[in-house]
N, C-alpha and C positions, 0 to 999 in steps of 0.2 A: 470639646477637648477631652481626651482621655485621661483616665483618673490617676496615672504615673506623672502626667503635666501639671493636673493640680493638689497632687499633692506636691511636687517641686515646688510650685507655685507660693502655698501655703507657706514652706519653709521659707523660701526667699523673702517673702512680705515681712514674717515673724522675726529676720534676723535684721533685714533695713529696718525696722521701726524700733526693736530693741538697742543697734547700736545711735539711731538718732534720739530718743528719748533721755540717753546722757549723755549726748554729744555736750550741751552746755558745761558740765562740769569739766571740759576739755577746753572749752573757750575760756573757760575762766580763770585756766593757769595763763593764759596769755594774754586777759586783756588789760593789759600796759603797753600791746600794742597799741597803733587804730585799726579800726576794721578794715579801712583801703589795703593799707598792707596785709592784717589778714588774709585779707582776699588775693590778692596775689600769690600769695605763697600756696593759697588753695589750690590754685591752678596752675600753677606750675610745679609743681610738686605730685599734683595727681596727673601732671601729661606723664613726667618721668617715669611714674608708679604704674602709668598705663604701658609707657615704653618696655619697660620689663616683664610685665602681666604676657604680654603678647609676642616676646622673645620667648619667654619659657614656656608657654604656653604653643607657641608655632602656628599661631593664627593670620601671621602676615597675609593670606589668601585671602579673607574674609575681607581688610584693609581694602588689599587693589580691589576687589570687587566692588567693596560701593564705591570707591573714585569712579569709576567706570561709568555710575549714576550720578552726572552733576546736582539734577534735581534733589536726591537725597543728600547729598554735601551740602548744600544750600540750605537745606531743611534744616540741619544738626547744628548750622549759625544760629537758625532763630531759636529751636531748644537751648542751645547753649546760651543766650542771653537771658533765657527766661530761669535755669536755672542760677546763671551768676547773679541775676538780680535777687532770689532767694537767697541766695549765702550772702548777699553781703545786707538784708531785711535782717537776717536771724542773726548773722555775729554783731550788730549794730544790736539791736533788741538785748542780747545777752550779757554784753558788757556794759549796757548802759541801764540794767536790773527792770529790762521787760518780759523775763523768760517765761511771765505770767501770760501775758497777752502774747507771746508766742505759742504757748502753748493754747490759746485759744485757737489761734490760726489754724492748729494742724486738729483740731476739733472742729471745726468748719469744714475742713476741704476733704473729710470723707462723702461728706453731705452734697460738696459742691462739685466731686466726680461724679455723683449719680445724674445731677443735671447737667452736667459736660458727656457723660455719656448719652445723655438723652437725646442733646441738642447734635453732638456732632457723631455718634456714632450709631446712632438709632436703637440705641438700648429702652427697653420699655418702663414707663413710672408704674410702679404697682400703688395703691392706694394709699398705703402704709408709710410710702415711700413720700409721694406726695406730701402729708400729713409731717415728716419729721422734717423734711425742705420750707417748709412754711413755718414750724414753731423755729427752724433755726435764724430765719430769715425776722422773726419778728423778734427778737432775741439782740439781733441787730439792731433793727427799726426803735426799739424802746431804749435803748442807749441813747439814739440820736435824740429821739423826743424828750424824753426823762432827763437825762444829763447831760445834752447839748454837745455831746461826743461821738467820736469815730471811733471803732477800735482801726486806725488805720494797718499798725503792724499787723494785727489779726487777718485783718483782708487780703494785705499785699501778700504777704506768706502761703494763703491759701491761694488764692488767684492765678499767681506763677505757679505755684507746684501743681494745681489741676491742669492748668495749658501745658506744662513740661510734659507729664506725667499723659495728655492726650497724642500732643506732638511726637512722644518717643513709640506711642500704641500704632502714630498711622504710619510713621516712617521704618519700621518694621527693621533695625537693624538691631543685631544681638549688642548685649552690656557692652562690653570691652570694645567692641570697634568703634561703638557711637561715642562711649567714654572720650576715647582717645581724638576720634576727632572735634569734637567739641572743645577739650580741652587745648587742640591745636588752633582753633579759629578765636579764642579767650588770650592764648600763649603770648604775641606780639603784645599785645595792649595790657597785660600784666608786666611783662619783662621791663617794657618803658616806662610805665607807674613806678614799680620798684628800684629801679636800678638808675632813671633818668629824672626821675620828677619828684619822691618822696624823699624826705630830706627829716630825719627824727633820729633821737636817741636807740630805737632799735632797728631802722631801717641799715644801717651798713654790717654788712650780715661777718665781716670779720671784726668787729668791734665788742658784739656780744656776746655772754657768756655760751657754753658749748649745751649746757642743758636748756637754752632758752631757741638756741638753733636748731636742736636735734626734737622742740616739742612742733618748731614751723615748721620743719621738715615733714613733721608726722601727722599734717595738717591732709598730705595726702593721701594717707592711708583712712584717715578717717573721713575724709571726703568720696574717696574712689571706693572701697568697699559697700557701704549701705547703697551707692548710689546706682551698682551693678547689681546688688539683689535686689533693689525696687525693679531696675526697667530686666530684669530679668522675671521678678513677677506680673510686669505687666503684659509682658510677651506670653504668660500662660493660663494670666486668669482674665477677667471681664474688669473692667476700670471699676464699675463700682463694686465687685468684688476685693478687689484689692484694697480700698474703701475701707471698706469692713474691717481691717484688721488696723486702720490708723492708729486706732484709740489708744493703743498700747503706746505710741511713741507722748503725745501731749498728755496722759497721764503719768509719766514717769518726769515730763517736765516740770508738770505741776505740783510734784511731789519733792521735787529740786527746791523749785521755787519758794516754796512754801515750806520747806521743813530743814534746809540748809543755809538758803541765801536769802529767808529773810524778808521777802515780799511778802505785803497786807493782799489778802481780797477786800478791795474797797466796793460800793455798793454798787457802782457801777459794772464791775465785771461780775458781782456776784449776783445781778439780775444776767446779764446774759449768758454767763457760765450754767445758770439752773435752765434756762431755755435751752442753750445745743445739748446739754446731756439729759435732758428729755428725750429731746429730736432724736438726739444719740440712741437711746433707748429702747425705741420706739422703729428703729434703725437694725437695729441689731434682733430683734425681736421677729421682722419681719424677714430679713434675714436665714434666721434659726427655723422658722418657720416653711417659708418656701422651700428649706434645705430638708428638713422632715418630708416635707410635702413629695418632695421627687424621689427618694428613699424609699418612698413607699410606694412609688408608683412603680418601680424599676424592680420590684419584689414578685 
């Protein structure tokens, strides 16, 4: 890739991971929702926010072209499930004061794109790499043993978002179009959630206060923007490159979590917390590293 693409690239990852690392403080003005309806108003709200992107924008071309490919229509179902199952793992986590162990999650899954990339795209383990895959893994493993626990939210967080984040790498269609379509194959089964089957104090959307409608309204914008500069950096860098720049979002959660709303590190996560950001560490190093290494060779 040419060095115009990654540096795009760089910016794209910098600006997704910075607006999700305080996405929580947005969930939090709203959780007196439930998160089912959150979640609806997610996707529907970011199809609308797509519909417009791509009217102003005059990308309709791009649209009919993958129709034209059933196989990738089909693909943008299964991302789009793997994504809505993250959004509705994270606003469950955030209103129910997990944002700790979410923010482990998105500390795991740069670690666990290097081995998605490994397994399904043929990207090579460097040694280094190895070695932070294994402390982060045992980091894991000594929860289970130690304190008889899962981080489940941690896993299911990271898990989806490396299969999304692979799925959007091999079906190769720009931000906005796959956006949009996703959002329309989520669309149906949202609308009838909200509008057919959810029955709560802020579910009848003419009932509730205007600032309470105009913050679910704006659930699309903060869903639809980060979520075009990730797969738009992942269209320009290597998956576990894009990796690399996670840290920035689960460290600004953790610094939510911990210095506004109030969550303990109990012993439990504070053994596995010091295992991935070793791994982390040790990740990044190698990284920095390898990045020197071709710098110089290019000289």
């Amino acid at each position: 890739m040419d060095a115009q693409q990654t540096r795009q690239g760089i910016f794209y990852a910098l600006g997704a991971y910075f607006i999700w690392g305080i996405a929580p403080a947005y969930f939090k003005l709203i959780q007196q929702v439930a998160p089912g309806e959150i979640m609806t108003h997610r996707v529907i709200w970011s199809f609308f926010f797509m519909l417009l992107l791509l009217s102003v924008s005059r990308n309709w071309g791009k649209v009919r072209a993958i129709f034209k490919e059933p196989k990738k229509v089909l693909l943008l179902a299964v991302s789009a499930t793997l994504v809505c199952s993250n959004w509705l793992i994270f606003i469950w986590a955030v209103n129910n004061h997990h944002i700790l162990e979410a923010s482990l999650g998105y500390f795991i899954n740069p670690l666990l794109n290097v081995l998605v990339g490994m397994l399904f795209l043929g990207e090579r383990f460097r040694r280094l790499q190895w070695l932070a895959v294994a402390l982060a893994a045992c980091g894991v493993l000594i929860q289970l043993w130690k304190f008889g626990s899962v981080p489940v939210i941690a896993l299911g967080l990271a898990v989806t978002f490396s299969l999304y984040g692979l799925m959007r790498k091999k079906i190769g269609v720009d931000a906005q179009t796959g956006m949009l379509i996703e959002t329309s194959w989520l669309l149906p089964v949202a609308a009838i959630y909200l509008f057919g089957i959810a029955d709560s104090s802020t579910s009848h959307l003419t009932q509730n206060p205007l600032s309470l409608n105009l913050l679910l309204i704006a659930a699309g914008i903060v869903t639809t923007i980060p979520l075009m500069l990730f797969t738009a950096a992942c269209s320009r860098l290597r998956l576990s490159t894009v990796g690399f720049f996670q840290y920035l979002g689960p460290t600004l959660m953790f610094l939510l979590a911990v210095s506004f709303y109030g969550e303990k590190m109990t012993q439990d996560k504070a053994v596995t917390f010091s295992f991935i950001w070793a791994a982390l560490a040790i990740f990044i190093f190698d990284a920095l590293k390898t990045l020197k290494r071709k710098k110089a060779s290019e000289v």
